[in-house]
N, C-alpha and C positions, 0 to 999 in steps of 0.2 A: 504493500500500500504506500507505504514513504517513500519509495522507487519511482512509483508511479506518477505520486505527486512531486517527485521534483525534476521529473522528467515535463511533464504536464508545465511545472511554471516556467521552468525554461525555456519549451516552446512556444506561452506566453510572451514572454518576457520578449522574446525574437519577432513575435509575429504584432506587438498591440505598443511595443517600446515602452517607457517611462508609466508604473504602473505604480499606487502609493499603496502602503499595506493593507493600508485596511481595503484598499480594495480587492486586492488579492485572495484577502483573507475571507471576504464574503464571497469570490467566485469557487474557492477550495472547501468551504463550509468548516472553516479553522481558525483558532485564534489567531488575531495580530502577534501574540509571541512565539506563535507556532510557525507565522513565515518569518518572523527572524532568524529561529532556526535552521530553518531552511535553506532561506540565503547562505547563511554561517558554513554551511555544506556543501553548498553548488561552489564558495569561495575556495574552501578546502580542497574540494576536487578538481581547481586549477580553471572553473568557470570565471571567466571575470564580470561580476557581476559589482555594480557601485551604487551609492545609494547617496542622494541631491538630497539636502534637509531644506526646510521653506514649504510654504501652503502650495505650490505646486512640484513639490519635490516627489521623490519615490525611487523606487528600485529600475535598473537599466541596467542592460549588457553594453563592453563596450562599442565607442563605433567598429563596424565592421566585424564584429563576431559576428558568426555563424554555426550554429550546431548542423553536425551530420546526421542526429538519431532522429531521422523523420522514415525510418521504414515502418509498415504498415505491418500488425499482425496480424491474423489468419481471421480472429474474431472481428478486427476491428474494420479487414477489408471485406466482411460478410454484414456488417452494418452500415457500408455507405452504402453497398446496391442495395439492400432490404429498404432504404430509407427517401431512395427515388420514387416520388409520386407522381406519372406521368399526365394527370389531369392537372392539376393547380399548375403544372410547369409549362402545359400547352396555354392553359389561361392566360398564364404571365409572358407568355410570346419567348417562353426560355426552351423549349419540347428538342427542338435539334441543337442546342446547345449540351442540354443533359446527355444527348444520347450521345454525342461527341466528347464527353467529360468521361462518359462511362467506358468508353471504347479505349481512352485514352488511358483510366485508371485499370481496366483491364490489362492493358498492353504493358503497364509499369509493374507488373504485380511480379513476384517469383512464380516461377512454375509449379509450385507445389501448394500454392495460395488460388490458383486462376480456377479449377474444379470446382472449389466447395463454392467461390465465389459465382461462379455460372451456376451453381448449384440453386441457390440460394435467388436470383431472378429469376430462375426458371418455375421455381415451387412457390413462391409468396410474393401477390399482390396486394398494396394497401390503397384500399378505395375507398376516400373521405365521405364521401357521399351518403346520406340517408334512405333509406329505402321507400320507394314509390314516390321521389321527387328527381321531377327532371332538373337540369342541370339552368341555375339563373341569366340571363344573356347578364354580364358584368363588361361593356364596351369603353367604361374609363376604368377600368382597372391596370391597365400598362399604363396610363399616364401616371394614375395612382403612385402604382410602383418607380418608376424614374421619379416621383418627386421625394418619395422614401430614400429612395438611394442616393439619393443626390443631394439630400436635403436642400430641398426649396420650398416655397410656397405655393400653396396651391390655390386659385380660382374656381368652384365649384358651383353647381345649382343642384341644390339637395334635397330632396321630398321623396315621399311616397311611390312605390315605382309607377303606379296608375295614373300619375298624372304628365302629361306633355312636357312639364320643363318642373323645376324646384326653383327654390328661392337661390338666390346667389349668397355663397358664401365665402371668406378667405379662412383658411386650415395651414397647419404651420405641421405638416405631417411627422407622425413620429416611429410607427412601424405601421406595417399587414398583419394580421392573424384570419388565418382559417381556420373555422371551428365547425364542426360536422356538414361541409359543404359549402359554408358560406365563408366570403370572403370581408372585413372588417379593417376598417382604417380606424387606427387607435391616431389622432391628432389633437394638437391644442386650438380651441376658438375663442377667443379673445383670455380672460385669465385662466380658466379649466382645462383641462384633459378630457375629450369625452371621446366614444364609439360612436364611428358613423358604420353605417351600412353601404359596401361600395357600390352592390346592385341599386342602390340610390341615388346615386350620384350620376345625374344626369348629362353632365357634362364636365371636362375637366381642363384645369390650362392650369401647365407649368412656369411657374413662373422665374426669372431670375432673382428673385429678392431670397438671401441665405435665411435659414431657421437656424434660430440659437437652442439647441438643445437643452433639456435640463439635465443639470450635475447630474452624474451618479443614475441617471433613467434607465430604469429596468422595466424593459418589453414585457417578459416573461412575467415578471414579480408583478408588473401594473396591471397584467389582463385577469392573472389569478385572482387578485384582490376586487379588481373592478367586478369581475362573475360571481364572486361572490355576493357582495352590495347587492347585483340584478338580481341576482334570484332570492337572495332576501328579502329587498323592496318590492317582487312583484306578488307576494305571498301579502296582504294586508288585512287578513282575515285570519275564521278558524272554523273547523265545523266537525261538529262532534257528533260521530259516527258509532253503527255496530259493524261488523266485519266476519263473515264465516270466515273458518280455514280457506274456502276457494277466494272469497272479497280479498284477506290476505293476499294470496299468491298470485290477483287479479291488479294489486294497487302497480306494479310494476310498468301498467298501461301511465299511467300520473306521473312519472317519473321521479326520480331519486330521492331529491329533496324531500315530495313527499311519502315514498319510502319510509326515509328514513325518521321522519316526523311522528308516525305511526309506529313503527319497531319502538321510540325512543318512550312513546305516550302510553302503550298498551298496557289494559289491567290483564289479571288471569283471565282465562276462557271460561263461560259459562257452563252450565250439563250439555249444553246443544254445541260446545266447539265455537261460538260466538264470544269475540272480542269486542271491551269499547276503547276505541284509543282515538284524538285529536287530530285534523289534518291541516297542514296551511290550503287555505283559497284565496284566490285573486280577489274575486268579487262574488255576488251571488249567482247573477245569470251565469259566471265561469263556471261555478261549482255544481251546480244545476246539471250545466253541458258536462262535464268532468265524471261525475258521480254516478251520474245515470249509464256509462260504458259502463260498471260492474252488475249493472242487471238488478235481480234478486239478491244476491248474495252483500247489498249493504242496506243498511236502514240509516236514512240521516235523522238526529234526536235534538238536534239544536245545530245553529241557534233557530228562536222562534221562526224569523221570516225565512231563512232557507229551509225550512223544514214544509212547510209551508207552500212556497214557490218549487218545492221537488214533488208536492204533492198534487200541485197545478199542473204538473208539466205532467207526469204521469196518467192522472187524470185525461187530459188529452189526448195520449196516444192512446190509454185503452178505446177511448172514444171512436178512433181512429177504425177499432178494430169490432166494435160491439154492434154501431150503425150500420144498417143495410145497405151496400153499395145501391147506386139507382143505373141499371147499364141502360 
């Protein structure tokens, strides 16, 4: 593991230049005095590694070092091809650039590494995409991207994809994230950080004006947190339910959250194998549409008006079914 990691900072260290501990220290998930150490080791073993003091000081190789330990092991040349996804990189207008990377990572490889690696494209595809949704026309999303990379600013009209144009906006882009199919621009609009939806953006211009990134911005760290908040805030309710053993192994349709909501609420089972446990809802008519997928196997007990409004909507369908069609 310490091998690892100080092989890992080194090639850091080589590839990002001038890095300060503590940031190190959070990409290695290690104490600050743990890359002291470190360093102290890379030094020992003839790496000449120096370290600038001052608010933008940090750890650096000298100019002109180079490490030679960039061969590829066996595992780790069978998780770049595992890790090509041939749709998002068509999307991104990158499709013949991957296959040319691939071709090219292949041909570098050792001969005893190139097998498992063909092995491994040829058995496992990973396709983002949800099931029984076609794929979004997303026609600024290459501009999107060149403003992410380039960091520039962006000129947008952003709305609802139903509508002919969106309102205009300026976005100070800050990454992309794909999340089960959909494509998302994480950017700042005026002091916030917020998600837009790229399939929304109805038109796009790059522009030359640079974005001043913020210190220390973590992609990764800002989408997990921000999904977190969403799915939090969009739960602003509660509706207190019975659940057979099938209602259980039916909530799975609801997805995780509220899963997990119900595992965390449940009393013991009744004689009949009926559970009452708590669920998050959106709103009422959400819960309404939501609750009614499990059929018979839940009973909603509160609160009053959704109990209520599930027994109006029921009502109605059996209606549906009791009245004499007229042919």
């Amino acid at each position: 593991m310490l091998a690892s990691r100080l092989l890992s900072l080194l090639i850091r260290l080589q590839t990002h230049g001038r890095t300060s501990a503590s940031a190190l220290a959070r990409a290695f998930g290690v104490s600050v005095r743990t890359i002291y150490r470190d360093v102290d080791q890379l030094s020992a073993a003839g790496i000449p590694v120096y370290a600038e003091r001052g608010r933008s000081g940090g750890f650096q190789l000298m100019d002109g070092y180079r490490t030679d330990l960039t061969g590829l092991t066996q595992a780790e040349a069978e998780a770049l091809f595992l890790a090509g996804l041939p749709g998002p990189a068509a999307q991104l207008g990158l499709s013949d650039l991957l296959s040319a990377a691939r071709l090219k990572l292949m041909a570098a490889l050792p001969a005893q590494v190139q097998p498992s690696a063909e092995r491994i494209a040829a058995r496992f595809h990973l396709d983002p995409s949800a099931w029984f949704r076609k794929a979004v026309p997303v026609p600024a999303l290459q501009a999107v991207a060149r403003a992410v990379w380039s960091g520039h600013r962006l000129r947008v009209r952003y709305g609802p994809a139903g509508q002919a144009e969106g309102r205009p906006r300026a976005l100070e882009p800050l990454g992309l994230v794909l999340k089960a199919g959909t494509w998302y621009l994480v950017a700042r609009g005026g002091r916030s950080i917020r998600t837009y939806r790229v399939a929304s953006i109805h038109a796009a211009e790059v522009t030359e004006e640079p974005v001043a990134r913020p210190k220390d911005f973590d992609l990764a760290a800002h989408w997990a947190a921000a999904s977190r908040a969403y799915e939090a805030g969009v739960y602003r309710g509660e509706a207190h339910v019975r659940l057979s053993a099938r209602g259980r192994r039916l909530l799975e349709l609801l997805g995780p959250h509220v899963l997990e909501a119900a595992e965390r609420t449940a009393l013991p089972p009744d004689g009949r194998g009926w559970v009452r446990c708590t669920l998050p809802v959106e709103s009422t008519e959400d819960a309404v549409r939501e609750l009614m997928r499990l059929g018979p196997d839940v009973e909603v007990l509160g609160p009053p008006a959704l109990r209520e409004a599930t027994k109006a909507a029921l009502a109605a369908t059996a209606a549906l079914y009791t009245k004499q069609r007229q042919t």
